[in-house]
Each structure stands twice: as C-alpha cells, then as structure tokens.
C-alpha positions as CSV (number, residue, x, y, z in Angstrom):
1,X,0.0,0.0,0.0
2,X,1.5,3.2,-0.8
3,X,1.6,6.4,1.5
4,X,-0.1,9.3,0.3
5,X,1.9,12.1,1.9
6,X,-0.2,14.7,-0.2
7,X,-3.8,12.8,1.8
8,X,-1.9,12.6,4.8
9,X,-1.4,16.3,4.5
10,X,-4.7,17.0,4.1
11,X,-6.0,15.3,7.0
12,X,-3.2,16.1,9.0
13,X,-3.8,20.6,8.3
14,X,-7.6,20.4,8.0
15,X,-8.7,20.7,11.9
16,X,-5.7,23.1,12.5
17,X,-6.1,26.7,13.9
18,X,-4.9,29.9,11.9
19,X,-1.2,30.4,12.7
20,X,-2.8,33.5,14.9
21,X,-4.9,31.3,17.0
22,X,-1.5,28.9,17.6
23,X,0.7,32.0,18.7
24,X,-2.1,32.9,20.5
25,X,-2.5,29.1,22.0
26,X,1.1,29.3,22.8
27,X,1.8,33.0,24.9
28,X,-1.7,31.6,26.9
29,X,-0.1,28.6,28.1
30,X,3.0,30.5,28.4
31,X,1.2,33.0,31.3
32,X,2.8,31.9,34.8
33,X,2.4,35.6,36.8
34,X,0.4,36.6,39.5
35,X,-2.3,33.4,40.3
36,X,-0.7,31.3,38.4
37,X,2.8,31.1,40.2
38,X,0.3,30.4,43.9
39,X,-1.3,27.5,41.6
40,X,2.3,26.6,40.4
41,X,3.8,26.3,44.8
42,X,0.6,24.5,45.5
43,X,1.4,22.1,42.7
44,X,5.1,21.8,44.2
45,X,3.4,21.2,47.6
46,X,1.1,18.6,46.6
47,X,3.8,17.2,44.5
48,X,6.3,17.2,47.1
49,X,3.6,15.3,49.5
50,X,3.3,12.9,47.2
51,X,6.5,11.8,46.8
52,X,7.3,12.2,50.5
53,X,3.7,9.7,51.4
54,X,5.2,7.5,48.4
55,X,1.5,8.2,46.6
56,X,1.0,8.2,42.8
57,X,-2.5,9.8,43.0
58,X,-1.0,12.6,44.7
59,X,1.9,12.7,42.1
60,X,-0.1,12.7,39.0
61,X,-2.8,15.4,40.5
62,X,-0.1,18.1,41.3
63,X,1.4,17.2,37.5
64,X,-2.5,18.1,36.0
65,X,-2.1,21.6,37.4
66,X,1.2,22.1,37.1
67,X,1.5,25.2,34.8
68,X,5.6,24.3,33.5
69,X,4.3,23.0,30.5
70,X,3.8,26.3,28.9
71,X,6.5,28.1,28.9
72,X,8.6,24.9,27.9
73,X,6.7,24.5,24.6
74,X,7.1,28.3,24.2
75,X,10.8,27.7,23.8
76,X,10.3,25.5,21.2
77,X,8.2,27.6,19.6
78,X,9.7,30.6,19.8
79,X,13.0,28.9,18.1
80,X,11.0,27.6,15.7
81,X,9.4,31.1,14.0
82,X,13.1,32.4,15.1
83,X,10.8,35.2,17.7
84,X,13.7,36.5,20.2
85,X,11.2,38.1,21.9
86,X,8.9,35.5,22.3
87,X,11.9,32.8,23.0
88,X,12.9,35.5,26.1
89,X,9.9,36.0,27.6
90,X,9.6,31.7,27.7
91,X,13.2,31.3,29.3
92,X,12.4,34.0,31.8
93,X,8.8,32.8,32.6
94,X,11.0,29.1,32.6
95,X,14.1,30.0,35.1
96,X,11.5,32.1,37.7
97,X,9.0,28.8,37.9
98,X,12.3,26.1,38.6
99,X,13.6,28.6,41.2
100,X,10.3,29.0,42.8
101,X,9.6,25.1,42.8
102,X,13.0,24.2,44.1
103,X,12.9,26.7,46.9
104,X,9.2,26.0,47.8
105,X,10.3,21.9,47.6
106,X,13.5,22.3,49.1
107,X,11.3,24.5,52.6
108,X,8.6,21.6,52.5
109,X,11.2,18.8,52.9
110,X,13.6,21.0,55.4
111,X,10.3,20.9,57.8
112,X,8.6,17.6,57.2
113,X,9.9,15.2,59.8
114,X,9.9,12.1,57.0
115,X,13.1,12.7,55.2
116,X,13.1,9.0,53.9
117,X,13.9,8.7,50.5
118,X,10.9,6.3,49.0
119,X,10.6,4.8,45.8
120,X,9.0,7.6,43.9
121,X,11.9,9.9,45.2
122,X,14.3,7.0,43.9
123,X,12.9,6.7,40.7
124,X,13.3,10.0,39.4
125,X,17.6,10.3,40.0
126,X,18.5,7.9,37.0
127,X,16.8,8.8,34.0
128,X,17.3,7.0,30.8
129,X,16.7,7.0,27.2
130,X,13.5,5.9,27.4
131,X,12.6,9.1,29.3
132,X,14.1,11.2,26.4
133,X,11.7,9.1,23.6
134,X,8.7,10.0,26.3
135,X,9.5,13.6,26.3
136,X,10.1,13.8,22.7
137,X,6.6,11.6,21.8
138,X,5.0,13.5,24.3
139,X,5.9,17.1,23.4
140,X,5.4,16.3,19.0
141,X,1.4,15.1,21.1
142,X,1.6,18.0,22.5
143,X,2.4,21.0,20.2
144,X,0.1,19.1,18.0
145,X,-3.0,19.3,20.5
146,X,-2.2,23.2,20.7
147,X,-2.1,23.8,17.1
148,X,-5.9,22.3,16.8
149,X,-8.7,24.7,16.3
150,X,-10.8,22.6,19.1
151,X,-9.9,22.1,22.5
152,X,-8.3,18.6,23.9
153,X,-6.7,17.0,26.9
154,X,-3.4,15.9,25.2
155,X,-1.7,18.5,27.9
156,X,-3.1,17.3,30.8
157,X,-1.8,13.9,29.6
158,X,1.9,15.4,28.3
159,X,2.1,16.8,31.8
160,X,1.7,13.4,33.2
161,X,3.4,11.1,30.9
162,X,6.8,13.6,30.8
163,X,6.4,14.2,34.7
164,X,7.7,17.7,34.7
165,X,6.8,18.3,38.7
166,X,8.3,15.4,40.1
167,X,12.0,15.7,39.3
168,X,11.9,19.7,40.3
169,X,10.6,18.2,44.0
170,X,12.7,15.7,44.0
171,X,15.9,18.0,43.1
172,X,14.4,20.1,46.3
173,X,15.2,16.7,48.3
174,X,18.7,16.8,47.4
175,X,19.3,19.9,48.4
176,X,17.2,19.4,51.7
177,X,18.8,16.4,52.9
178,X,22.1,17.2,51.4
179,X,22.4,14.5,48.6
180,X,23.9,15.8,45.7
181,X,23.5,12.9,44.0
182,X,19.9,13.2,44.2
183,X,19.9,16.4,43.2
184,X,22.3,16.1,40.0
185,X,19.9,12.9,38.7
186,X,16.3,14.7,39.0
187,X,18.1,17.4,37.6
188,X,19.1,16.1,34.9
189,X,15.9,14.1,33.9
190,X,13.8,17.6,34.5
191,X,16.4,19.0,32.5
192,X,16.0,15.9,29.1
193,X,12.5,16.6,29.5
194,X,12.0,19.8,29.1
195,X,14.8,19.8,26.3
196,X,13.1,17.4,24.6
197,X,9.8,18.7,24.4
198,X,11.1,21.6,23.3
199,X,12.8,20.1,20.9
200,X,9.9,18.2,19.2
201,X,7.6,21.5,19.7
202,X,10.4,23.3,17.4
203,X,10.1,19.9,14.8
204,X,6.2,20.4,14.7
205,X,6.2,23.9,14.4
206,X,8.7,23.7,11.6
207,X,6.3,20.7,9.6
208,X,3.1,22.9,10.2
209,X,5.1,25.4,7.6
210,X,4.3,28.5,10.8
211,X,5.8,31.8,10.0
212,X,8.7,32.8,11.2
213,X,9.1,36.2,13.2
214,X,12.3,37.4,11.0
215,X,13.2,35.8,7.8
216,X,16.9,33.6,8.0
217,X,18.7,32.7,5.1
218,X,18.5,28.8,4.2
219,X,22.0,28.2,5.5
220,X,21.6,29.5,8.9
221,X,18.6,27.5,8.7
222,X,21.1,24.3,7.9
223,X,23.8,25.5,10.8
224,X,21.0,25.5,13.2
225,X,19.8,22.2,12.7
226,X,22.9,20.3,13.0
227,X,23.5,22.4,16.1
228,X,20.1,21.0,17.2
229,X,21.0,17.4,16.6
230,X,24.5,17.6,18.0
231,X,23.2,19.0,21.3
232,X,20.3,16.3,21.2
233,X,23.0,13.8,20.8
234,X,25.1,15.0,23.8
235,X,22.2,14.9,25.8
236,X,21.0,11.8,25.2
237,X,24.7,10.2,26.2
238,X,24.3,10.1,30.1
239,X,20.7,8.9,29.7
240,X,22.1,6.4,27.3
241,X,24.8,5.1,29.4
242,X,21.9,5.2,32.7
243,X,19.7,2.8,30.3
244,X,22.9,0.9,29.5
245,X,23.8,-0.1,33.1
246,X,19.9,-0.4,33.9
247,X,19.5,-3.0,31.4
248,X,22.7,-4.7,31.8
249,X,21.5,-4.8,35.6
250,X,18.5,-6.3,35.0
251,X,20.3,-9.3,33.2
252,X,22.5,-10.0,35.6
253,X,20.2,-10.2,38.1
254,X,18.1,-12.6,36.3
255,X,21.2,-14.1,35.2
256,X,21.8,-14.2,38.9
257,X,18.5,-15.6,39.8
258,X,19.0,-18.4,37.3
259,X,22.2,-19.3,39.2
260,X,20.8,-19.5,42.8
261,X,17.8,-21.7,41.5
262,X,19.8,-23.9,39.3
263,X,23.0,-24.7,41.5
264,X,21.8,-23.7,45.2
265,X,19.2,-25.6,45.3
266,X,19.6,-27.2,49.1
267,X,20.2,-23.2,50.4
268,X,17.9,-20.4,51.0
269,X,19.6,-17.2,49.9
270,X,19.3,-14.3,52.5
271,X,20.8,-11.8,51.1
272,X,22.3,-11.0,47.3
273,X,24.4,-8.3,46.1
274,X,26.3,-7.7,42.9
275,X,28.9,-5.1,43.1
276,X,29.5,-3.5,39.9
277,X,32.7,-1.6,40.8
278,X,34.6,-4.8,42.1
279,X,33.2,-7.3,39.8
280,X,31.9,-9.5,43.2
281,X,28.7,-11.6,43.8
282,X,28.1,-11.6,47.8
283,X,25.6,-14.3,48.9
284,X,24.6,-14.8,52.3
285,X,23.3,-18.3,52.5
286,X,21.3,-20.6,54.7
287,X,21.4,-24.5,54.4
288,X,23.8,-26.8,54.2
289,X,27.6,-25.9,54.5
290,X,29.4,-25.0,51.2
291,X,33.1,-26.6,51.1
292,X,35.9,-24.7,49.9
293,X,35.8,-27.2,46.9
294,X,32.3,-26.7,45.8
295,X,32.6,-23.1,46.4
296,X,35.6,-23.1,43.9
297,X,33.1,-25.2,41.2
298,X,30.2,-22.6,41.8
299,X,32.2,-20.2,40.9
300,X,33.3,-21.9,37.9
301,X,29.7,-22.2,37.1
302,X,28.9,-18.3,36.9
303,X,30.2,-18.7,33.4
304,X,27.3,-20.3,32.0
305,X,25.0,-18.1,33.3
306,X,26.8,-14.8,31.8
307,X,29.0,-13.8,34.7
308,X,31.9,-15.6,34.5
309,X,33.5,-11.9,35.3
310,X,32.2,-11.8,38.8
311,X,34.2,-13.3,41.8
312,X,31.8,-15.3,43.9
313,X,31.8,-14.6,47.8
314,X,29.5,-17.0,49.9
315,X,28.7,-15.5,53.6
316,X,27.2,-18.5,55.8
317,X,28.3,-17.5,59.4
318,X,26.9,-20.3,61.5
319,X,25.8,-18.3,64.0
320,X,24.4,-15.6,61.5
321,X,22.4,-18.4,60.6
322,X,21.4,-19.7,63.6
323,X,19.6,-16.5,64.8
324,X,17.8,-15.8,61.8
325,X,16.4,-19.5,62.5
326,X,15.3,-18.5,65.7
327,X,14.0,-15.0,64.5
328,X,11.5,-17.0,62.5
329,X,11.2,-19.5,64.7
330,X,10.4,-17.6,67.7
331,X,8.0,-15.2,66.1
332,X,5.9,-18.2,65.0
333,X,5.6,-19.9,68.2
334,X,5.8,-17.0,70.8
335,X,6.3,-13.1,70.3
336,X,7.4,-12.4,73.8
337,X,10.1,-15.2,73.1
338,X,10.9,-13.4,69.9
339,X,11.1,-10.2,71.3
340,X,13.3,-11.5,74.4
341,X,15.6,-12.6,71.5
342,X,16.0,-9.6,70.2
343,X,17.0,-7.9,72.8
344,X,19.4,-10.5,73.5
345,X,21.3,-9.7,70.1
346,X,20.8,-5.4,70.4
347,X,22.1,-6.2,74.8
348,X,25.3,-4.7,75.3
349,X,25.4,-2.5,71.7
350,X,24.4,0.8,71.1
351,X,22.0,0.9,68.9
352,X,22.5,3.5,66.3
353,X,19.3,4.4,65.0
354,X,15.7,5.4,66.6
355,X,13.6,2.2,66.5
356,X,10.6,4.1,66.5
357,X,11.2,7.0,64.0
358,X,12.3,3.7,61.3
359,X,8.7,2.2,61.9
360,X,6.7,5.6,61.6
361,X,8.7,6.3,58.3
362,X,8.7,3.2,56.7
363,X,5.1,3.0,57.9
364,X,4.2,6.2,56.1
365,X,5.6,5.1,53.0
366,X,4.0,1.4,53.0
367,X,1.1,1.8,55.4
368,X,0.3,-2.0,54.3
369,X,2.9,-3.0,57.1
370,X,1.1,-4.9,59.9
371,X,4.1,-5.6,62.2
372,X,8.1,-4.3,62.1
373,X,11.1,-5.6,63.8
374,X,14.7,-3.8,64.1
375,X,17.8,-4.8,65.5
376,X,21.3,-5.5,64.9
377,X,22.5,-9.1,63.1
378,X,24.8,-10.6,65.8
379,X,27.5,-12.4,64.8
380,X,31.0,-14.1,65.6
381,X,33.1,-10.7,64.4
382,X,32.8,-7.0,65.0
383,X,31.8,-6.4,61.3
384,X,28.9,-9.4,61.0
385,X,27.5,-8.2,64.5
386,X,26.9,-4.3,63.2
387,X,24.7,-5.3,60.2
388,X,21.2,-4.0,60.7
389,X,18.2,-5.9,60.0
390,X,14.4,-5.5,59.6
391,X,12.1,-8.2,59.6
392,X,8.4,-7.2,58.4
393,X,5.0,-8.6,58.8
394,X,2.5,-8.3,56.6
395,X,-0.5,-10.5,53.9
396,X,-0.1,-7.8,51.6
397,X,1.3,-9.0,48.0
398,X,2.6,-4.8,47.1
399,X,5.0,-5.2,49.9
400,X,6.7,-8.3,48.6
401,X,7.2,-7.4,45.2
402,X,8.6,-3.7,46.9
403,X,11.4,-5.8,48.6
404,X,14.2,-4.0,46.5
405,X,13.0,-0.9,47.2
406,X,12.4,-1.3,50.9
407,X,16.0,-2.5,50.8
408,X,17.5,0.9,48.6
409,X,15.0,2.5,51.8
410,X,16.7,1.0,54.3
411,X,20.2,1.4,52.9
412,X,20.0,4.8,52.5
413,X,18.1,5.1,55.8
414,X,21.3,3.2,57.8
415,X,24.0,4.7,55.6
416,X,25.0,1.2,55.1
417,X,25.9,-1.1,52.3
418,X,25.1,-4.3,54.0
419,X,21.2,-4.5,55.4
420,X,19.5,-7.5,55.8
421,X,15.5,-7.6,54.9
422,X,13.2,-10.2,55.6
423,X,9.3,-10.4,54.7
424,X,7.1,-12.7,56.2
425,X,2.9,-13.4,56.0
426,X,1.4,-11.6,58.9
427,X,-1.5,-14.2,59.3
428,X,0.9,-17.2,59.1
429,X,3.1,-16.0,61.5
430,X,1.6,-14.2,64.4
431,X,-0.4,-16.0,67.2
C-alpha cells in the first residue's frame, strides 16, 4: 500500500487553527504571573507530598495543574518562528517557575519530619533513554493538541506522561537532605525533559510550515539544525549510558537468579548483592555448608550463566544463621520469646538508630505494614554483628514485590551497604 503524503497532509492541516490562533494558544499557556505562580507552589506542595507519602495519586494530580508546560513548549516555539522576543519572555517565565519550585520543595522537605527517601523519590535520580523518547513523543502530542482549532486533553496527559513536577521536587530533596546525587539525577531528567519537548515543539512547528518572526537565510537554517541534533546527541549520552547499566542490571540479576535456583538448590539465599565496581557476587546463605571445593566449582559455574567476570563470595556465618532461624522460629511460636531474642542480640550494643522513627517512616511510606522488627544481626566478628536488619510482617502482595525498594529504603536510611531484609505473612506467623 502506498503512503499518500499529499492525503496525509490533508487530514493532518484540516482541523488546524490559523497560525494566529496557535501563537495565541502558545503565549496563553506561556502565562505563569500573578495566580498562576500560587497555583504553580501549590502544585510543588502537593507534589512534594506525594512523593514524600510514596502516593502516585498525589503525584499525578499536582502534574495536572502544574502550569511548566507552557513556557517549555514556548521555547520551542519561539526557536522555531526564530521570535527572540517571544523565545525571552519563555526562558524567563522558565528559570523564575524552577527557582520558585525548588525553593518552595526544598522548605517543604527541610520541615517535614519524613526525610526518607521512598521509591518515587528514587525513581526520578537515574533517568534514561527511554525518558528522552517520552519527552520527545510526548511534546510532537503535545504542540500538536495546541495547534488544533478545538480544545483537547493531550496537555493534561503530556504533563503526566513527561512528569515535569516530580524531578523539580525531587531536586528540592537533594538539596534538603544534602544529597547531591539526588539532586544532579532529577536534575538532569527535568532538564532531558523539558529539552526534549522543546525540541519536538520546534520539529512540529517547523512541519506545520508557521511563519517565522524574522526571515533567515537557508544556510543559517542548515547550521542551526545540525547544532540542534548535535546538542540532542550529547544529551542523550548520560541517559544512554543510565539505560545501558539499567538493562545490563537487570540481566545480571536474572542471570543471577537463574544461578541460585539452578546450582543452590539445598540453600535459602538471604541476602544477594552484585557489586558492579569490584566485579563480586556476595551471597549470604542458609542451608547446608558450602566446602571450599564446591565453592571453587560454583564459581566456575557463573560462566554459563553470563558472569563468568564476577568473583563469587559466599557468607554463611553459622551463628548468622542460627539466629535468623530462631527469629523465625520464635515469632511463629511466641512473640514475647521473639522479642526476648532480640533484645538479646541489640544487649550490650548501642543501637545506632531510633527504633521508633524507622517504623513511623517506613510505615508512612508502606502503610500496608502490619508488624516491624529492628535490631542488629549478631555475629561471631565485629563487622557481622553491626549489620542492621528489619524483619516485616505483613498478607499484603505490594510489599513483597517492593522488597528492592524497601532494601534501597533502608540502605540509604542506615547509611550502610550491608542490610538485611526479611518479609514474612502476617496471618501465618503471628499468634
């Protein structure tokens, strides 16, 4: 079947507005003064809630009236019909509404007493390149919905899928708890975002033929394309490189998986962690006891599963093991047993983090927790007997599928590396 680009054309230009009503369109959305910055720090405040409570609903509400959009697709725009004027006002309108939502984020989460980062904060510091094809997509849907001579909800629904709020809040975190990290990755995906859309604003405006403000010769016209594309191109790299590790990631943990179900069949794995800077596979193990010999032919065996480059390190302290046992154990047949336990381990330590405040803010961010233990993991040496553990009760599915994340939680909560979490069924378990 052949393409009619002359028919696509046609159906493509016939609903569109007058190139007056599209300027028009676009210095509306571009008005952020007066009411419109209050609406734009209640946004950040909602927004900001939501991703401190760990709620989506929250999340997406404070991106539907979220007014960045505008001024965004106004840089675009404005490039695109070559109006300095225009393309001013939009950076100005642009710079004033990031400094207000970072300051106003950055307040909120300097006063809230939950400084936990959850898994919506998490989720917007490594962006990748599959958040530069939604921002592109997103912003060609959107300049398109603008340039219609009827009204639509494809901004509402760009503002959402490109999530311009979020990473603005999130960069307000970083600076709040003093992450820099934090603050450099939502940075940077606010910052492909908005490049993006503009981006693909400036490609529609260009294919809907709009006149430009002043007239530039056709060669200009070339030397400012391939500027375009070469920026594009060295702003894709880092998100590249983020999807890169991601996926390779991914694989080796399913690679990973495979192993432990395949050739560690009589143990229960614990605890797993593949350390990408020193090439290592740390694996703290329950069952029976893993010779030096068949250690040395497991580790032979990570080659068949696709990481024959790792070194494989097996922890099975026996009496690591034996108190996680009688963790379980304990809790099944007798609480106050179990909790006699546990002060037995956390006896004679100082315990280096409030009990209490953990359980409020992990409770905040998964309310679905029923019960919540915390302690140290005792051991035979200094360095097994100072890892921290949480063991957590609860029927609800959402909380065992969130194990990795409760795990980044807690990680980031201890400052520590080497955590220990364990999920159990709340109605199987307690008495």
């Amino acid at each position: 079947m052949k393409f009619d680009i002359d028919k696509f054309r046609y159906h493509f230009t016939r609903n569109q507005a007058s190139y007056e009503e599209i300027h028009e369109n676009i210095l509306e959305g571009m008005n952020v003064h007066g009411a419109n910055f209050i609406i734009l720090m209640c946004a950040i405040i909602i927004a900001s809630i939501g991703l401190n409570m760990n709620s989506v609903a929250v999340i997406i509400g404070a991106m539907l009236i979220s007014p960045l959009m505008g001024s965004i697709i106004g840089i675009g725009y404005g490039v695109g019909t070559y109006n300095a004027e225009l393309l001013k006002s939009a950076f100005k309108i642009l710079g004033i509404s990031i400094l207000i939502s970072i300051i106003t984020s950055t307040i909120y989460f300097k006063l809230t007493p939950i400084t936990t980062a959850g898994s919506e904060i998490l989720a917007r510091t490594s962006p990748t390149i599959w958040d530069v094809i939604i921002a592109f997509v997103g912003g060609i849907a959107g300049m398109v919905g603008l340039t219609r001579n009827k009204s639509s909800n494809v901004i509402p629904g760009v503002a959402i899928a490109t999530a311009l709020m979020p990473p603005l809040c999130t960069s307000g975190y970083g600076i709040a708890t003093k992450q820099i990290e934090i603050f450099l990755g939502a940075g940077y995906l606010f910052f492909i975002n908005g490049f993006f859309i503009s981006i693909s604003t400036f490609i529609v405006t260009k294919a809907l033929g709009v006149p430009t403000k002043t007239s530039v010769d056709s060669e200009r016209q070339k030397r400012f394309k391939r500027f375009i594309i070469t920026l594009s191109i060295i702003v894709m790299i880092p998100s590249m490189i983020s999807a890169i590790v991601m996926i390779r990631g991914t694989i080796n943990d399913k690679n990973l998986n495979d192993f432990i179900n395949e050739e560690l069949q009589h143990q229960y794995v614990l605890n797993k962690t593949i350390d990408e800077k020193y090439n290592t596979i740390t694996l703290v193990t329950v069952g029976e006891r893993i010779t030096t010999n068949e250690l040395e032919d497991l580790s032979k065996k990570l080659s068949y599963y696709g990481l024959g480059d790792k070194k494989l390190i097996i922890n099975q302290n026996k009496s690591e093991l034996s108190i996680i046992e009688k963790y379980i154990n304990n809790i099944r047949n007798d609480e106050n047993s179990f909790i006699n336990n546990l002060n037995e381990i956390v006896k004679n330590k100082q315990i280096e983090f409030d009990k209490e405040t953990i359980f409020k803010e992990i409770k905040a961010i998964y309310p679905e927790i029923e019960k919540l233990y915390i302690g140290y993991l005792d051991g035979e040496t200094e360095k097994d007997s100072s890892i921290p553990i949480i063991i957590i009760y609860s029927d609800n599915q959402s909380i065992k599928n969130s194990k990795v994340n409760i795990e980044n939680w807690f990680r980031t909560r201890m400052n520590s590396q080497n955590v220990m979490v364990y999920i159990e069924n709340f109605s199987e378990n307690i008495k």
